[in-house]
C-alpha positions in Angstrom: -4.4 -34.1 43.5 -1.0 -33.8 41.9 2.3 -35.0 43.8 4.6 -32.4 44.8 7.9 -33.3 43.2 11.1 -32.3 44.0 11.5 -30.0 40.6 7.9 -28.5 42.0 8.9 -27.9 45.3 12.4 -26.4 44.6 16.1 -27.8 44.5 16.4 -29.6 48.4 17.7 -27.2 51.0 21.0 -28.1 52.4 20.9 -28.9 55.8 22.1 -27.0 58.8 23.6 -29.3 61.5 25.8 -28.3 64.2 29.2 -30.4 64.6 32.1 -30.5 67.2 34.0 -28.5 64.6 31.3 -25.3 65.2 32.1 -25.0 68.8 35.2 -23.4 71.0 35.3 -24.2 74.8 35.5 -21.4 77.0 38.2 -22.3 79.7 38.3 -19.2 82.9 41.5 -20.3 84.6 42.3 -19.3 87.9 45.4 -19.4 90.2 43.6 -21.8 92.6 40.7 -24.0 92.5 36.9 -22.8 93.7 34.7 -25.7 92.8 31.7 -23.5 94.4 32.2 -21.0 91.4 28.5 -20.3 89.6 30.8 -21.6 86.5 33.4 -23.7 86.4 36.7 -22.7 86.3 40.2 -24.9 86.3 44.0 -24.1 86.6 46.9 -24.4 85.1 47.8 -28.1 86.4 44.4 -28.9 84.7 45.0 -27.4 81.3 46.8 -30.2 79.6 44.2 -33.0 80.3 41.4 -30.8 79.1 42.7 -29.3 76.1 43.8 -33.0 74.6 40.0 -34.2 76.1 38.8 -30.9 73.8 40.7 -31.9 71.0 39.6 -35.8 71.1 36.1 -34.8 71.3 37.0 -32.7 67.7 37.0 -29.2 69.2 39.6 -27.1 67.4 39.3 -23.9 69.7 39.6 -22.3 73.0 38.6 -18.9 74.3 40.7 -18.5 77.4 40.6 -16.1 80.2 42.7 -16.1 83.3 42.5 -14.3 86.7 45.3 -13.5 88.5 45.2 -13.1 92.3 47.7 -10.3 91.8 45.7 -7.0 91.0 47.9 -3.8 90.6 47.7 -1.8 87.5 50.5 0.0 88.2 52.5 -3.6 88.2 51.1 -4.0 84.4 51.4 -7.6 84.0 49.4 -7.9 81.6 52.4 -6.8 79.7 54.1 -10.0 80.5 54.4 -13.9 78.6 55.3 -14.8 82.0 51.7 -13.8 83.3 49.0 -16.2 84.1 47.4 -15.5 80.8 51.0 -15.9 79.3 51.6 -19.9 81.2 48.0 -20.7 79.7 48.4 -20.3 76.6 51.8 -22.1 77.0 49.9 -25.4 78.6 47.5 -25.7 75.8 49.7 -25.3 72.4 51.7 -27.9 74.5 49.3 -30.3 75.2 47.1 -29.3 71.6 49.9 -28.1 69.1 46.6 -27.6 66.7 44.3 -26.1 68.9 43.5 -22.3 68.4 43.8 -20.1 71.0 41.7 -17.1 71.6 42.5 -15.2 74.4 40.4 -12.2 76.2 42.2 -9.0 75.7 41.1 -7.0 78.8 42.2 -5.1 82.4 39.3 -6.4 84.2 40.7 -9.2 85.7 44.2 -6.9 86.2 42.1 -3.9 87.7 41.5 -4.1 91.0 37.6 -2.1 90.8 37.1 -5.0 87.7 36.7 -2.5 85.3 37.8 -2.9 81.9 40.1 0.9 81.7 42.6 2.0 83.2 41.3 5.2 85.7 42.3 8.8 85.0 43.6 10.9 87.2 40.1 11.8 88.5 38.4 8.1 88.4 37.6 8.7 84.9 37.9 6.2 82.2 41.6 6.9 81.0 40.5 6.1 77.0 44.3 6.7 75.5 46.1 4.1 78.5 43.7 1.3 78.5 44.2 1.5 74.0 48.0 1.1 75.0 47.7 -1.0 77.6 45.7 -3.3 75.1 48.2 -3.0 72.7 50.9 -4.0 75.1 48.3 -7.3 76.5 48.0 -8.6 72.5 51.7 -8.5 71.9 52.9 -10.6 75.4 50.4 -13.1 74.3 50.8 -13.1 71.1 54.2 -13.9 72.8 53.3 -16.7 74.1 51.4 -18.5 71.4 47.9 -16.9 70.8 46.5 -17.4 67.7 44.2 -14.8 68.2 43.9 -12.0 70.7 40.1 -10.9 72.0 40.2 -7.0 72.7 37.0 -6.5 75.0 37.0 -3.4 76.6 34.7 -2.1 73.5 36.7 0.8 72.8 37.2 2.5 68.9 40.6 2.8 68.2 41.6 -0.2 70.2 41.2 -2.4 67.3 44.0 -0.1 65.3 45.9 0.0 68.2 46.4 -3.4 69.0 46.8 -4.5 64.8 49.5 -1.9 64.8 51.5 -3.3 67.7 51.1 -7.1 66.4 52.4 -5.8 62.8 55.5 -3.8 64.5 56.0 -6.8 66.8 56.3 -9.3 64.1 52.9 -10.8 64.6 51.2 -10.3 61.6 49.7 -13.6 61.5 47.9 -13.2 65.0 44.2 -12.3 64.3 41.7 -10.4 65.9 38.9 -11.0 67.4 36.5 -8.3 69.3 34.1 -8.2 71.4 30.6 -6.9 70.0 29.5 -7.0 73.3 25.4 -5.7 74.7 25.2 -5.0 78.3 23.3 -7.6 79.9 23.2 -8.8 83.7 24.2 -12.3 81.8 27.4 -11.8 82.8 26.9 -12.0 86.0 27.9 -15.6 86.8 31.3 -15.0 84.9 32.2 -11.8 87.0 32.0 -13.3 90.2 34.0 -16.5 89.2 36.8 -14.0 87.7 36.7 -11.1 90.6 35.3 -9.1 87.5 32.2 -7.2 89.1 33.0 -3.5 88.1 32.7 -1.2 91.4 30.5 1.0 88.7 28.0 -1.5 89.8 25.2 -1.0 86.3 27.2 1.4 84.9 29.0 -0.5 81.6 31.2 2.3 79.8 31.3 1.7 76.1 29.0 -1.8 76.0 26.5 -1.7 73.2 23.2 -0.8 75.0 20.1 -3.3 73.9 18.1 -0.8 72.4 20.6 1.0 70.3 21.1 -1.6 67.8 22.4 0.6 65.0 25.4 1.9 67.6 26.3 -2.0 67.9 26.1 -2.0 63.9 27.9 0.8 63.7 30.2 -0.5 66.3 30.8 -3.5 64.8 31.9 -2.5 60.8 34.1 0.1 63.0 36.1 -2.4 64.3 36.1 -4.6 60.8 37.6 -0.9 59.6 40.3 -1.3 62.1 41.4 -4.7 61.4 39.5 -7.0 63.0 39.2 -10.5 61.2 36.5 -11.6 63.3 33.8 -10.1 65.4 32.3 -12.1 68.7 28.9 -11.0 69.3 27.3 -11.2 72.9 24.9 -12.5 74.3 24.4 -14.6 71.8 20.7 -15.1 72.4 20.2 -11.5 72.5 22.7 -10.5 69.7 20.9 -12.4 67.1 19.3 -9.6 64.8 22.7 -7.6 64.8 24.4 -11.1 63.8 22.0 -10.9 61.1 22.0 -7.6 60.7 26.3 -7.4 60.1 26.3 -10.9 58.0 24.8 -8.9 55.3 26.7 -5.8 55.9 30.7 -7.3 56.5 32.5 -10.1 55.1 34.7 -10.9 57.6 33.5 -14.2 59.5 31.0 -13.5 62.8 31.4 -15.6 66.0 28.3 -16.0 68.9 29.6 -16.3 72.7 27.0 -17.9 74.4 28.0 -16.4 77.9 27.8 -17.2 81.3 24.2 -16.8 82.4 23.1 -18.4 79.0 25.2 -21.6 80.3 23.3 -21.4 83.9 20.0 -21.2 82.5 20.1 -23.4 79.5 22.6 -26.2 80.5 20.2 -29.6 81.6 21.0 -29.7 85.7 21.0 -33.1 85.3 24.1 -33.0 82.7 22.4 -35.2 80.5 19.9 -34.0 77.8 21.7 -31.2 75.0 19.0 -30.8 73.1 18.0 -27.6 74.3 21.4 -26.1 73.5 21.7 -27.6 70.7 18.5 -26.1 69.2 20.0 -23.1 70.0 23.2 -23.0 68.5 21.8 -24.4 65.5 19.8 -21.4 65.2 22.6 -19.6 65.5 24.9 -21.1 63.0 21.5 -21.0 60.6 21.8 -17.5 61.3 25.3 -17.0 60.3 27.7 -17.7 63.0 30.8 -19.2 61.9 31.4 -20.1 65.5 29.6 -20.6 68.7 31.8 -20.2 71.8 30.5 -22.1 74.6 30.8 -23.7 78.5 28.9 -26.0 77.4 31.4 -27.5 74.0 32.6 -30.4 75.6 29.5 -32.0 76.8 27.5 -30.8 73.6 30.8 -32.5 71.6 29.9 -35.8 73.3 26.6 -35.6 72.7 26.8 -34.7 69.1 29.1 -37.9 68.9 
């Protein structure tokens, strides 16, 4: 029997390991502590300490979201530095001059039903003020320090919206990254430590439904069209084949945002053993993530060492 040699067998693959450098910690801040969240959350007397831990363990990036107590769309803080958003970002360029900051771009945590519009004048989804009110979000915190801004609310035209309102307010460097988000009950741990449960109850306006994959596509190069210079695509387990799918399609970078109930139901309960997640965001970046936002980037950091 003849050896297999290298020449035989091909030039070697190059190997696909994941890194500290691969992951960005998702950080939900909160006015007050609530250690019996179903994820955890922190505040802003918290934010220094973890964001120089994050960078020590070789994490360059954030993805922060922040829920104010204060829910009145009519007081529009959102379009404020000053806002709870606005102090976060603040905290952590302080503490992390290097780190990126992503920020979510979105009512839900501003609305008082947790839904990510603004309501019309008969309960409808008012399409033309959430876009402005988007707009108006990016620039206060692209105020404040983001380096980029996350519009979620999945709506077209947002994207435009909020490049053309960075641009006019001297932010042309601030990226963009949208949501490419599926409707999944995933989310459910994250809406109920944000006060984001939409009073819809199932009903997700605009979210990419799992069996229309070609709308999510679509969806997706939409938003590139815009001006996005990133896409986040979630669930991240269950947005793999469109991650595939828009690697081949786009050339702007693609990011995976392992959510909430992907954290709950994949994270060891003993806080010990990564492997699992790990696996899994290998298979990810194999697939063509650029990024993996995660809960879990700090502990999988350590363990990576």
């Amino acid at each position: 029997m003849t050896a297999i040699t290298q020449d035989a067998a091909g030039p070697a693959e190059a190997e696909v390991a994941l890194v500290p450098g691969d992951l960005a910690m998702v950080l939900l801040v909160r006015d007050e502590a609530d250690p019996g969240q179903p994820v955890p959350t922190v505040t802003v007397s918290q934010l220094r300490g973890k964001a120089a831990a994050l960078a020590s363990l070789g994490i360059g990036a954030v993805k922060v979201f922040a829920s104010s107590a204060r829910r009145d769309p009519a007081d529009a803080a959102w379009r404020s530095p000053a806002s709870l958003m606005g102090q976060v970002i603040r905290e952590i360029k302080d503490a992390a001059p290097a780190m990126t900051v992503i920020t979510e771009t979105c009512l839900c945590s501003y609305t008082e039903t947790g839904e990510c519009y603004l309501p019309g004048a008969r309960g409808e989804a008012d399409v033309q003020g959430t876009i402005a009110a988007l707009a108006e979000q990016a620039v206060a915190q692209a105020d404040a320090g983001a380096d980029i801004v996350g519009p979620a609310a999945m709506i077209r035209g947002s994207i435009q919206a909020v490049r053309r309102a960075l641009d006019d307010a001297g932010h042309e460097g601030t990226g963009i990254m949208p949501h490419l988000i599926f409707d999944s009950r995933l989310y459910d741990p994250y809406r109920r430590a944000m006060g984001a449960v939409p009073a819809s109850g199932d009903v997700r306006l605009f979210q990419a439904s799992p069996a229309r994959p070609r709308d999510a596509v679509g969806t997706g190069l939409a938003f590139v069209a815009e001006g996005a210079g990133t896409l986040l695509l979630e669930p991240a387990l269950f947005s793999t084949d469109i991650l595939i799918g828009l690697k081949s399609a786009c050339e702007v970078p693609l990011a995976s945002f392992s959510v909430s109930g992907e954290y709950a139901r994949f994270a060891p309960a003993d806080g010990r053993d990564w492997r699992l997640l790990t696996e899994m965001f290998t298979m990810l970046k194999r697939a063509g993530a650029s990024q993996v936002i995660t809960y879990a980037a700090a502990d999988l950091a350590a363990a990576l060492g």
